[in-house]
N, C-alpha and C positions, 0 to 999 in steps of 0.2 A: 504494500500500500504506500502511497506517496500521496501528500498533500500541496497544489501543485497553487500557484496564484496567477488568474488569466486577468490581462488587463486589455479590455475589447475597447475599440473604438469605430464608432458606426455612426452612419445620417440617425438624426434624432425622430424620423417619421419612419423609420424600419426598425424600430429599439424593440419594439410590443411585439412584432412577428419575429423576431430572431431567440429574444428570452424565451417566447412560447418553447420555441424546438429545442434551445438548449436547455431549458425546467424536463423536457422530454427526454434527452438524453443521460443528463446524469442523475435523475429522481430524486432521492434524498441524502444524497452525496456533498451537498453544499455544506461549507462551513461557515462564509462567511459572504458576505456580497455588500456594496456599494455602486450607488447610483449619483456619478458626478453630471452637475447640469451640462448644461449644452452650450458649447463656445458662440460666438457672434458667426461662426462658420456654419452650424446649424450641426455639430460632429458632437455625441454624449459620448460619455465615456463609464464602462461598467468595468468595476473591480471584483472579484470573487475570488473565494478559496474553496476546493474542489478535494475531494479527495477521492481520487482514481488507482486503479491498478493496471492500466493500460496508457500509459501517458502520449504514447505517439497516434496511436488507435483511436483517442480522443479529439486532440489538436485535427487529424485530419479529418474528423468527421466537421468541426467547426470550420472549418477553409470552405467547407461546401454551405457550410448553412450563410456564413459570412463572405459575400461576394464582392460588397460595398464600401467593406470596413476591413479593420488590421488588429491584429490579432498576434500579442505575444504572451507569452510564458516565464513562468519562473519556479523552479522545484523550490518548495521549503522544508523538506524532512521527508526523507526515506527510511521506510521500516523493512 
């Protein structure tokens, strides 16, 4: 298990349909999430901490959900 920190940044009129699918994919694996507002760019930005057993199998399933936006990672503890 590894607890991973995703820091998503997406247009702020696709936030609602992107969280839908990713609440879908890791169900209640969340440990922690933040919702920063929205630049003068119209770009929000979600922080969360996840905790996965699959960390690559995950990332590339969000590359497909996240077309629009960018999408990095950060391991913080591996068990």
């Amino acid at each position: 298990m590894k607890i991973i920190e995703l820091d998503i940044k997406l247009p702020y009129n696709k936030r609602g349909k992107v969280l839908n699918e990713l609440c879908n994919r890791v169900k209640g694996k969340i440990k922690d999430i933040h919702f920063l507002p929205p630049t003068t760019m119209g770009i929000s930005e979600i922080r969360m901490e996840v905790e996965v057993d699959n960390t690559q199998k995950l990332i590339a399933d969000l590359k497909k959900i996240i077309k629009d936006g960018k999408i990095s990672f950060k391991v913080l503890t591996e068990a």
